[in-house]
C-alpha positions in Angstrom: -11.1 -10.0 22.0 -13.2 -7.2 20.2 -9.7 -5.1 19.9 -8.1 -7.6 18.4 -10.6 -9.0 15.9 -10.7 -5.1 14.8 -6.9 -4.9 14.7 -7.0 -7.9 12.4 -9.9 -6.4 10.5 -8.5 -3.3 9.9 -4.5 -4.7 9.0 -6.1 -6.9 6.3 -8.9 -4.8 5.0 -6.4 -1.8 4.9 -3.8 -3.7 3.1 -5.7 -5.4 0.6 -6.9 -2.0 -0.8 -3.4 -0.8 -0.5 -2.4 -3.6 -2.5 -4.6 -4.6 -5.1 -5.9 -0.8 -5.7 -3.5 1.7 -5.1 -0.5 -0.5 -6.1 -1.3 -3.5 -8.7 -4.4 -1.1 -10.6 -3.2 2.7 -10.1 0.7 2.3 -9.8 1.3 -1.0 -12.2 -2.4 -1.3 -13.9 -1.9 -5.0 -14.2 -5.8 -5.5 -14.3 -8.8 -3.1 -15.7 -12.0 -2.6 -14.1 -15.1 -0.4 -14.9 -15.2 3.1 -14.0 -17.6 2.5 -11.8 -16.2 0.2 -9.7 -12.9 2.4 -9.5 -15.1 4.8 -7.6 -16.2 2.0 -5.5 -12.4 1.3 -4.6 -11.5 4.8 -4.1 -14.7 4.8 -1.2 -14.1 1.6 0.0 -10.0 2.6 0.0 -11.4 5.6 2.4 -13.3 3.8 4.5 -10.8 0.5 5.5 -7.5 3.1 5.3 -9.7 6.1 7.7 -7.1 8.0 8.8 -4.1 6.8 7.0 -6.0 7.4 3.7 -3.6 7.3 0.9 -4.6 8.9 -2.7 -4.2 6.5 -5.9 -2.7 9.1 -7.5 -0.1 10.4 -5.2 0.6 6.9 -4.2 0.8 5.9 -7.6 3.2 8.7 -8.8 5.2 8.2 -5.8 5.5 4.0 -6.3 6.2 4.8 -10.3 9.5 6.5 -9.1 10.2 3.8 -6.9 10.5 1.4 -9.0 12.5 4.0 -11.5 15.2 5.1 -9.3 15.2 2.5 -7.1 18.0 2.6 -4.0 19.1 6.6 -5.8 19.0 9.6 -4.2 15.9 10.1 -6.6 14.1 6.9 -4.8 11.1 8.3 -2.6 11.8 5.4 0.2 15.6 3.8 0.2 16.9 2.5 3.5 20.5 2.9 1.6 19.7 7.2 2.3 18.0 7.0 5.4 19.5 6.2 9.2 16.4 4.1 10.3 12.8 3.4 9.4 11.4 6.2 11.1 13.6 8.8 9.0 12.6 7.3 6.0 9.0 7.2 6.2 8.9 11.0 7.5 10.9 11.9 3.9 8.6 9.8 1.8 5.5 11.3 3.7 7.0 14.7 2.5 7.2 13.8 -1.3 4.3 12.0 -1.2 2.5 15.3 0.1 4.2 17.4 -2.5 2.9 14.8 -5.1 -0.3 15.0 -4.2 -0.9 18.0 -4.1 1.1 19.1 -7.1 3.6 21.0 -5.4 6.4 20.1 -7.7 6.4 19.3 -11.3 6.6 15.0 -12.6 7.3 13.7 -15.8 4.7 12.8 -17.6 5.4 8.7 -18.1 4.8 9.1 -14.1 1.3 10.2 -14.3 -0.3 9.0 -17.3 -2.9 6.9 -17.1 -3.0 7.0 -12.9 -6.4 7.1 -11.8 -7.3 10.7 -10.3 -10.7 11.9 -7.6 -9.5 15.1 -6.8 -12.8 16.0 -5.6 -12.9 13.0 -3.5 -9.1 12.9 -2.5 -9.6 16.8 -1.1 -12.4 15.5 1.1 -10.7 11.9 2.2 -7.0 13.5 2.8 -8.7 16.9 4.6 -7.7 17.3 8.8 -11.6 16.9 9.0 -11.5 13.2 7.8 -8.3 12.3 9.4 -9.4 13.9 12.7 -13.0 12.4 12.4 -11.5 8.7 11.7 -9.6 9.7 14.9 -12.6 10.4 17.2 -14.2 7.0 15.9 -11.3 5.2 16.8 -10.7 6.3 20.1 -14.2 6.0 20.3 -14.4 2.4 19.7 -11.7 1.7 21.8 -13.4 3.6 24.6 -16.2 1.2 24.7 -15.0 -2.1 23.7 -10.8 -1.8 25.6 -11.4 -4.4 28.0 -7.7 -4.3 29.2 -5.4 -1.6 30.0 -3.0 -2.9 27.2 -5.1 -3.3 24.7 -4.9 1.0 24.3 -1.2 -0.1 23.3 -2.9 -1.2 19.8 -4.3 2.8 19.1 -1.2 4.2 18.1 -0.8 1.1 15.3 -4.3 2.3 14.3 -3.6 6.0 13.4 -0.6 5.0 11.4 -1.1 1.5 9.7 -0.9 2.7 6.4 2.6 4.3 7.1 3.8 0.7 8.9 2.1 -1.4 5.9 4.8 0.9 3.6 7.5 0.8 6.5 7.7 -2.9 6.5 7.9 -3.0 2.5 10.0 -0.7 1.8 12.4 -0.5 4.8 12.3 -4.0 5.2 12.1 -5.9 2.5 15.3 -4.0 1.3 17.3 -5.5 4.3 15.9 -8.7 5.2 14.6 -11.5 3.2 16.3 -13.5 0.5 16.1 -13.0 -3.6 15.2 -15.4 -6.7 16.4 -12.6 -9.1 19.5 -10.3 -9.3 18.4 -7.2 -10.1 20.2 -3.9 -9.6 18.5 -3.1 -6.4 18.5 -4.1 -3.3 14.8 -5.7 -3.5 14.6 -9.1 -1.1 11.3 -11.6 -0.5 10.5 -11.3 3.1 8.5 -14.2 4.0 8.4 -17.9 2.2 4.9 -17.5 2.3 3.4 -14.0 3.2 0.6 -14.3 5.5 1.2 -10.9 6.7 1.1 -8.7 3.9 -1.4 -10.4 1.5 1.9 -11.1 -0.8 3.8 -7.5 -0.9 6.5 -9.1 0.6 7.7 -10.9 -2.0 9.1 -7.9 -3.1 12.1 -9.6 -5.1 9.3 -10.9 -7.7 7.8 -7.2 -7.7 11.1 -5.7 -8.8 11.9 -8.3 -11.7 8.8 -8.2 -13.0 6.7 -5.4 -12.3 3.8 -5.5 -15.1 2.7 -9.1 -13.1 -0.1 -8.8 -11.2 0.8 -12.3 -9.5 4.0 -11.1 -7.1 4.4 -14.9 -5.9 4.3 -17.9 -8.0 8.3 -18.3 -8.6 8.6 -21.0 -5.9 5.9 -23.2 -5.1 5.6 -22.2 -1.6 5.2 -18.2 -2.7 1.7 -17.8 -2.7 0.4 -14.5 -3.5 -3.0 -14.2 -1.6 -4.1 -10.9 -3.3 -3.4 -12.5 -6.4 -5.5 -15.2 -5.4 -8.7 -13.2 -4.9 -7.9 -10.7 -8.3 -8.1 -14.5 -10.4 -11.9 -14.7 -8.7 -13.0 -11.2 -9.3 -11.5 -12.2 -12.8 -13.3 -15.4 -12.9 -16.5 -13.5 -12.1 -15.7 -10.6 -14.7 -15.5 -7.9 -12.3 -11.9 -6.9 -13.1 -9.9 -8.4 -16.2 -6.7 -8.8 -15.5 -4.1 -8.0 -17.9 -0.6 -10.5 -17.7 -1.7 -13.9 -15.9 
């Protein structure tokens, strides 16, 4: 039961940084916070993502083109130039790498404005950090595995980040159905989306990108990320900026 309750943990925890940081505030900047608290999220981004830790500003670069070539050769993740899942994730890991590290030269409507810790990114996307997360992982599994099976769940654990953006952008590009026609092949994946705190209703994303709420177009489209940015708003700890 321990293994599971941390699976859970680490899903949610993982995604909602993933989400609400990295893709609403760095990529889209649909809300504004204070620069304090963006060094919170970077940390707190580190600690719930461990090994999988994904830099706001590659991630955001990266996403920006997404949305601007969307299903071209140009796209960093399209199923349509891919032969499986696997295959696709392994070519957006590459430009992803060469983003963030600035191995190859972006237009500048791609990076302004996306929020940048170099210092901190060096340290959180380093082999020491990755392989550190690693030894704490199998470590926790060591001592709290109560079933052979449960060691099944490890391999999700190293690469949870990579199947959060595997089910999105592999995914929800094949299965699901649409409220808009856009030029794209952009679907909603779930009528309501438990599972990925509202990133699968991707359709919504790609019509209306600037929206922090990515549900809301049918009533049963509830956006649970959304849902917790309009407390945090309440409360004045973020503003967000198209409600």
């Amino acid at each position: 039961m321990t293994i599971l309750i941390f699976m859970i943990f680490l899903w949610y925890s993982g995604l909602f940084f993933q989400t609400f940081f990295l893709h609403r505030y760095a990529a889209h900047q649909t809300f504004t916070m204070s620069p304090l608290l963006e060094k919170i999220c970077f940390i707190l981004t580190w600690l719930t993502q461990g090994s999988n830790y994904l830099s706001a500003y590659g991630y955001g670069i990266m996403h920006r083109m997404h949305h601007a070539y969307t299903d071209t050769k140009e796209d960093p993740h399209s199923p349509k130039f891919d032969k499986n899942p696997l295959a696709m994730m392994w070519r957006t890991k590459n430009i992803y790498q060469d983003i963030n590290k600035k191995r190859i030269t972006i237009a500048g409507k791609f990076t302004k404005n996306v929020p940048q810790w170099e210092v901190f990114d060096n340290f959180a996307s380093s082999i020491f950090s990755r392989i550190a997360w690693g030894g704490a992982y199998v470590l926790f599994f060591y001592f709290f595995a109560d079933a052979w099976w449960q060691w099944l769940f490890l391999p999700i654990v190293f690469l949870m980040a990579p199947i959060h953006g595997m089910i999105i952008n592999w995914f929800a590009h094949v299965y699901g159905y649409v409220n808009f026609k856009v030029n794209d092949t952009s679907k909603n994946l779930f009528p309501f989306d438990f599972l990925m705190m509202g990133e699968g209703y991707h359709n919504n994303h790609h019509k209306h990108g600037s929206r922090a709420n990515f549900g809301g177009v049918r009533w049963h489209e509830i956006d649970i990320t959304y849902s917790i940015m309009c407390v945090l708003d309440k409360l004045k700890i973020i503003k967000i900026k198209n409600k």
